[in-house]
C-alpha positions in Angstrom: 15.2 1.4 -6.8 16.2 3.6 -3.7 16.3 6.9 -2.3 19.2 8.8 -2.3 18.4 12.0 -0.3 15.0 13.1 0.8 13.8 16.7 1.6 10.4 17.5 3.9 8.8 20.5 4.9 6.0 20.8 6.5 4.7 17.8 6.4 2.7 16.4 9.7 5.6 16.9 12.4 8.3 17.4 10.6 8.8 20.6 10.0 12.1 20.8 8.0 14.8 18.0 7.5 17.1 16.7 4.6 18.4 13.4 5.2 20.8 11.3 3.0 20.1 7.2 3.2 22.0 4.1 3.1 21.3 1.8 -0.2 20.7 -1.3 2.2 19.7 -0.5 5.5 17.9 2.4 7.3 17.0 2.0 10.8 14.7 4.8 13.2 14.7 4.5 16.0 12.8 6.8 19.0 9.5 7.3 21.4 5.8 6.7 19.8 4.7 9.8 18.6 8.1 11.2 17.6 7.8 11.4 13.8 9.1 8.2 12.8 5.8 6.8 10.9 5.4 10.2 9.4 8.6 9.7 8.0 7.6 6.4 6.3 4.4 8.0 5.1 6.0 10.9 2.9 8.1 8.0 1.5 4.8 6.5 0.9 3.4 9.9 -0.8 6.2 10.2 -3.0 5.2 6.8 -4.4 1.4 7.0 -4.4 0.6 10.6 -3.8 -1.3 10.3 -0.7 -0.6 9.1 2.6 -0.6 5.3 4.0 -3.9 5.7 6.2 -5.9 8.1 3.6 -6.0 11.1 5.5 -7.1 14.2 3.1 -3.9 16.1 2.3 -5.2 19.2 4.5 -4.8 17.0 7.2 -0.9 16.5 6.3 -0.1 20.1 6.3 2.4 21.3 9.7 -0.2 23.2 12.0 -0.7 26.7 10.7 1.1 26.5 7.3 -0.1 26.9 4.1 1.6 24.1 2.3 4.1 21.0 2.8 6.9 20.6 0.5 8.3 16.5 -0.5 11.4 15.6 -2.6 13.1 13.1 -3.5 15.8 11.7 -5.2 16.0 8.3 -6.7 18.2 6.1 -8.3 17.5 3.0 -10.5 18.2 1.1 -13.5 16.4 3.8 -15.7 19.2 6.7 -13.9 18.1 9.2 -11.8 14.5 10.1 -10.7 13.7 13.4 -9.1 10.3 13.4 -7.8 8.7 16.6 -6.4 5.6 17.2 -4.8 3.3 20.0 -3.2 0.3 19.9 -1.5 -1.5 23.0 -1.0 -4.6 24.1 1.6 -7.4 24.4 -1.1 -5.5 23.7 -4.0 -4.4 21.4 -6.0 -1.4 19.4 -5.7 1.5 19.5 -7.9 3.4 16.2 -8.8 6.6 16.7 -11.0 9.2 13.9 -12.2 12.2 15.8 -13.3 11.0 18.8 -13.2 8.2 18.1 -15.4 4.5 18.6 -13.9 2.3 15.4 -14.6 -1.1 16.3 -16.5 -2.7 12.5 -14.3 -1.4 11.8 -11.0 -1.9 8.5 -12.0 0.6 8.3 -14.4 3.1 8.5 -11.4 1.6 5.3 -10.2 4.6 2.4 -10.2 7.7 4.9 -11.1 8.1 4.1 -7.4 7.5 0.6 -6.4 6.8 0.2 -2.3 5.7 -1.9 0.0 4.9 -0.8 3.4 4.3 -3.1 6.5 2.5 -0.9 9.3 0.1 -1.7 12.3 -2.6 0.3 10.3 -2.7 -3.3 8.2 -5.0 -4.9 11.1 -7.4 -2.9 8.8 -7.2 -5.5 6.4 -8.4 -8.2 8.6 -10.7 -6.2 11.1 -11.8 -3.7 8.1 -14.2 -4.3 5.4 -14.3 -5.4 1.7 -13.3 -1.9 0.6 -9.8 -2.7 2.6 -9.2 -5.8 1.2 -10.2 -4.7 -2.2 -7.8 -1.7 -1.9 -5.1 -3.6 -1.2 -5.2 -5.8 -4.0 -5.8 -2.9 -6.2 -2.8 -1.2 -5.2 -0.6 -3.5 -6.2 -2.1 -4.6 -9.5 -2.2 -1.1 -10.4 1.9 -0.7 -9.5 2.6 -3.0 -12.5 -0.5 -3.2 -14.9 -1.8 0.1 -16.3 -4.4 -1.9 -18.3 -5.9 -3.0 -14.6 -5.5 1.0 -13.3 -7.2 2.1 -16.5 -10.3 -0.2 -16.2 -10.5 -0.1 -12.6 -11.1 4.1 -13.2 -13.3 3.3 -15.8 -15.5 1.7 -13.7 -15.9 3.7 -10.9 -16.7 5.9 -13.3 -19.3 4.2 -14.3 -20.5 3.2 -11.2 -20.8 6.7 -10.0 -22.7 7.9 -12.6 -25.1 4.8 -12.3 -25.6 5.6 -8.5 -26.8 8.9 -9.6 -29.0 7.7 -12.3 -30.9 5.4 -9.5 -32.0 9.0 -7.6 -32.9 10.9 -10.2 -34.9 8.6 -12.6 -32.4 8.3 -15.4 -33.8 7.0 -19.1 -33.4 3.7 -19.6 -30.8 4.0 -22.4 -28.7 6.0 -20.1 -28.8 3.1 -17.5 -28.0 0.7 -20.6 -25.2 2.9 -21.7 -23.3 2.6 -18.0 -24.5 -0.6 -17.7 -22.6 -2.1 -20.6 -19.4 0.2 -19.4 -19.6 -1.9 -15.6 -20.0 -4.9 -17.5 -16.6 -4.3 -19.7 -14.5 -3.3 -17.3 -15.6 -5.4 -14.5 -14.9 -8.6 -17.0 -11.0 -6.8 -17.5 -10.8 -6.2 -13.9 -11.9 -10.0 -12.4 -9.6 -11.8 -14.7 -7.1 -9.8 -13.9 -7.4 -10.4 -10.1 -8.0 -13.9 -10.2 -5.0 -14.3 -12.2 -3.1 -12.9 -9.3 -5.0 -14.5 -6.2 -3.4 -17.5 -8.2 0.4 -16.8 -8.3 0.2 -14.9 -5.0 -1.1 -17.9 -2.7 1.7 -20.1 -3.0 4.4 -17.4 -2.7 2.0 -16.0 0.6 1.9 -19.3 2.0 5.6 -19.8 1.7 6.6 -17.0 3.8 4.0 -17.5 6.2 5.7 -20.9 7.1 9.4 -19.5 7.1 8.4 -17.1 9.9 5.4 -19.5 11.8 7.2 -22.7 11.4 4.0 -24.4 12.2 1.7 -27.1 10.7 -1.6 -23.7 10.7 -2.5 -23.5 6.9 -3.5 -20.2 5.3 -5.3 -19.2 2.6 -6.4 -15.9 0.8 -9.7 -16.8 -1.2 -10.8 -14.6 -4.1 -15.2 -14.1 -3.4 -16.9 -12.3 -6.4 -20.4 -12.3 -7.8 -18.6 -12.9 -11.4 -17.6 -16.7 -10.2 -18.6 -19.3 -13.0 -18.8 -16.9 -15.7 -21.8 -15.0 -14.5 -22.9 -12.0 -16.2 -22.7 -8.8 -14.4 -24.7 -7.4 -17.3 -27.5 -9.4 -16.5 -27.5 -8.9 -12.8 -27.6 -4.7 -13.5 -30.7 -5.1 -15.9 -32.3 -7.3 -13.6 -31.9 -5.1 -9.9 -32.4 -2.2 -11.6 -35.7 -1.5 -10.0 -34.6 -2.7 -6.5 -31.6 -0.7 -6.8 -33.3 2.2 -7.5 -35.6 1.5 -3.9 -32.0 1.1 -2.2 -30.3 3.8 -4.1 -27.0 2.3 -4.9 -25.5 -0.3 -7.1 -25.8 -3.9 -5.3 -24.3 -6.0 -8.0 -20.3 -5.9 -9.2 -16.8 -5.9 -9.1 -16.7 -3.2 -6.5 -18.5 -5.9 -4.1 -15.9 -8.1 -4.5 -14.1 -9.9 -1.1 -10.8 -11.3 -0.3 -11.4 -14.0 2.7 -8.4 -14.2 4.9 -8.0 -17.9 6.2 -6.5 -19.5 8.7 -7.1 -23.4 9.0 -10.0 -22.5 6.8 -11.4 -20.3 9.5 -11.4 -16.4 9.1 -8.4 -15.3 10.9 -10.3 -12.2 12.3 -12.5 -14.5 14.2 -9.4 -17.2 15.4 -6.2 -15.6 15.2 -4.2 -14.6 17.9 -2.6 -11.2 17.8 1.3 -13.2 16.7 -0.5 -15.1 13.8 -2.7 -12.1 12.9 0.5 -10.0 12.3 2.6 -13.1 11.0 -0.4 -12.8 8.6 0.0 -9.3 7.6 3.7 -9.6 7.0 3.8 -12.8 5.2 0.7 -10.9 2.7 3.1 -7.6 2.2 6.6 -10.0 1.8 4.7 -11.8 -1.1 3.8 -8.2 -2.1 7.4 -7.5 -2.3 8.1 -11.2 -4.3 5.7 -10.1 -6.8 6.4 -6.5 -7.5 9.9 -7.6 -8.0 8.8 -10.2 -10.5 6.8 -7.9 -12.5 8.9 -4.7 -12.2 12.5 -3.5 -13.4 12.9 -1.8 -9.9 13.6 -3.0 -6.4 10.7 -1.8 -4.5 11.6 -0.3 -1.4 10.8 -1.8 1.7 9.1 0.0 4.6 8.9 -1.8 8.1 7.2 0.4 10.6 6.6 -0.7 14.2 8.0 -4.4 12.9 8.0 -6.6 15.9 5.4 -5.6 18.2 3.2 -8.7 19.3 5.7 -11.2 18.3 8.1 -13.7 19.9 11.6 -13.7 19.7 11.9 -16.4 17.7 9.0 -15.1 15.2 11.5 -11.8 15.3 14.8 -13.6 14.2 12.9 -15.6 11.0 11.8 -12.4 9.9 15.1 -10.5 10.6 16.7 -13.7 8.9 14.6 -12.9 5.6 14.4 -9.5 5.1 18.5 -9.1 5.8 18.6 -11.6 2.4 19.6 -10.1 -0.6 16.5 -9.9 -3.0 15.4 -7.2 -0.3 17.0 -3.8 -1.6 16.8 -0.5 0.4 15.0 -1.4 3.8 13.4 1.4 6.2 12.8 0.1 9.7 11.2 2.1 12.6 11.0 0.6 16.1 10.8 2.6 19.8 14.0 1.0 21.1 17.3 0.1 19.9 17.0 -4.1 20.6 15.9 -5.3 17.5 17.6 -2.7 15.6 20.9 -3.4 16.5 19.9 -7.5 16.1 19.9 -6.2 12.5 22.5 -4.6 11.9 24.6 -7.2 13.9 23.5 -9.2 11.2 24.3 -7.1 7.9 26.9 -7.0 6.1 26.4 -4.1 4.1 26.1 -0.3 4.2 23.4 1.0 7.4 22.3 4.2 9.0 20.8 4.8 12.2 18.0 7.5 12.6 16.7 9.0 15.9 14.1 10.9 15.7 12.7 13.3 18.7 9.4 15.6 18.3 9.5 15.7 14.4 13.1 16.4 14.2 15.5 13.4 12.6 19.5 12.8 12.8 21.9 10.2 11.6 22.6 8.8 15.3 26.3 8.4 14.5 27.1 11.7 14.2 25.5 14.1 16.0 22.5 15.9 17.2 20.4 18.1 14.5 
């Protein structure tokens, strides 16, 4: 999969630009706080329909407009993909593949495949569950639609539960949502360990290749469902309590991912290099198994790349990701070093972005 041409309007600081890519190798370059993340994240919308950090789409629109416009064209083994999208101030946005409105947004979800590396990922170490949680479902749900369907379905359930707890709900209500958690929490658990399983080994490989050291990581898999408990059970029985708490305190969605290094949590150990050789190592195994499990490339976004690590952590990763299982590659950085340590190194098509207060320009040309 890549991105042929892309058009923006309105969208954070970018006010209006259409800019053709390179297949291979795409390279920004420019001051923080010039427009070169925003860039990454309406690549990110076109795949997922909402931005990288979860910002509510209001919050996306150009200062004083009324709407932000996004397309893109894309090119894969299926042919051509035109994807447009608008996102309104109090309305509903509209998401259309060839022209043709979707009736789900979700059933956009994985047309796109992409994995972006950002510093917003210290989230997933610093954050909570719900960080760690949406990570993993975010890339299940790029490949498996059985996953996406029963991960709806029970947050479905689980909201209408919650309610039930304030409001003194019958008790064949509760039995009816119950038995819903219970299903779909049983779907959703298998389905995760499964891929805590393949995902290690592949994690812990590229973790090496870029740390070279004798540290060991580890990404363990925590859930109340371990040794084929009963979620079931545990609902019927903390129904009372959880009606004195008023929320659900037993399932799926209280599931954990602990990040390890030497069997320590790396949020409590790590040093700022092995925390981000963390991150990246987690999103290049991201990249390993989307490619694995999809007919498409994903695209590859790498914004902000080699802050807080050495040099020689900085050539293993430029080594890697200038291999050729990596497709189209986006890179953003505020100075030219690294970038043109890349492109030293590649041996295919590039382009070269700078980008200055929202507005973009292929730097071997000319000025917008």
């Amino acid at each position: 999969m890549i991105i042929e041409r892309l058009s923006v309007l309105n969208f954070k600081n970018i006010e209006e630009t259409e800019l053709n890519f390179s297949p291979k190798m795409n390279c920004l370059f420019g001051d923080n706080g010039m427009g070169k993340t925003n860039l990454l994240d309406a690549l990110y919308y076109l795949s997922f329909t909402k931005n990288y950090t979860n910002l509510h789409d209001s919050m996306l629109i150009f200062h004083n407009r009324e709407f932000a416009v996004l397309q893109g064209v894309y090119l894969s083994e299926q042919g051509k993909q035109e994807i447009y999208c608008a996102i309104r101030q109090g309305k509903k946005k509209i998401l259309k593949c060839n022209k043709k409105e979707y009736e789900r947004l979700s059933e956009h979800i994985g047309l796109i495949p992409l994995v972006m590396i950002s510093p917003a990922d210290s989230e997933l170490i610093r954050g909570g569950s719900d960080e760690r949680r949406k990570f993993i479902d975010m890339l299940i749900c790029q490949y498996d639609r059985e996953y996406m369907h029963a991960l709806m379905q029970y947050n479905k359930a689980l909201l209408q539960r919650n309610a039930l707890l304030k409001t003194e709900g019958a008790d064949e209500i509760f039995d009816l949502w119950e038995e819903r958690m219970d299903q779909m929490a049983r779907v959703i658990y298998v389905k995760r360990k499964a891929l805590i399983d393949t995902f290690l080994p592949v994690f812990q490989t590229y973790y090496h290749e870029i740390a070279n050291e004798s540290e060991q990581v580890a990404l363990k898999y925590e859930s109340q469902l371990h040794n084929n408990a009963s979620l079931l059970t545990m609902l019927t029985a903390r129904r009372e309590r959880d009606k004195i708490l008023g929320y659900t305190s037993a399932g799926i969605h209280k599931d954990d991912f602990a990040f390890l290094l030497d069997d320590y949590l790396i949020r409590k150990i790590g040093s700022q290099g092995q925390n981000k050789t963390y991150l990246i190592a987690l999103k290049l195994a991201q990249f390993r198994l989307l490619t694995q499990k999809n007919t498409s490339t994903p695209l590859l976004l790498l914004d902000d790349l080699f802050d807080k690590l050495d040099a020689i952590r900085v050539e293993r990763i430029v080594r890697l990701v200038t291999q050729d299982e990596f497709g189209q590659i986006f890179i953003t950085d505020t100075n030219r070093q690294y970038l043109d340590a890349i492109l030293a190194k590649m041996q295919s098509d590039y382009r070269l972005f700078q980008v200055e207060n929202g507005q973009i320009w292929n730097a071997n040309t000319s000025n917008p």
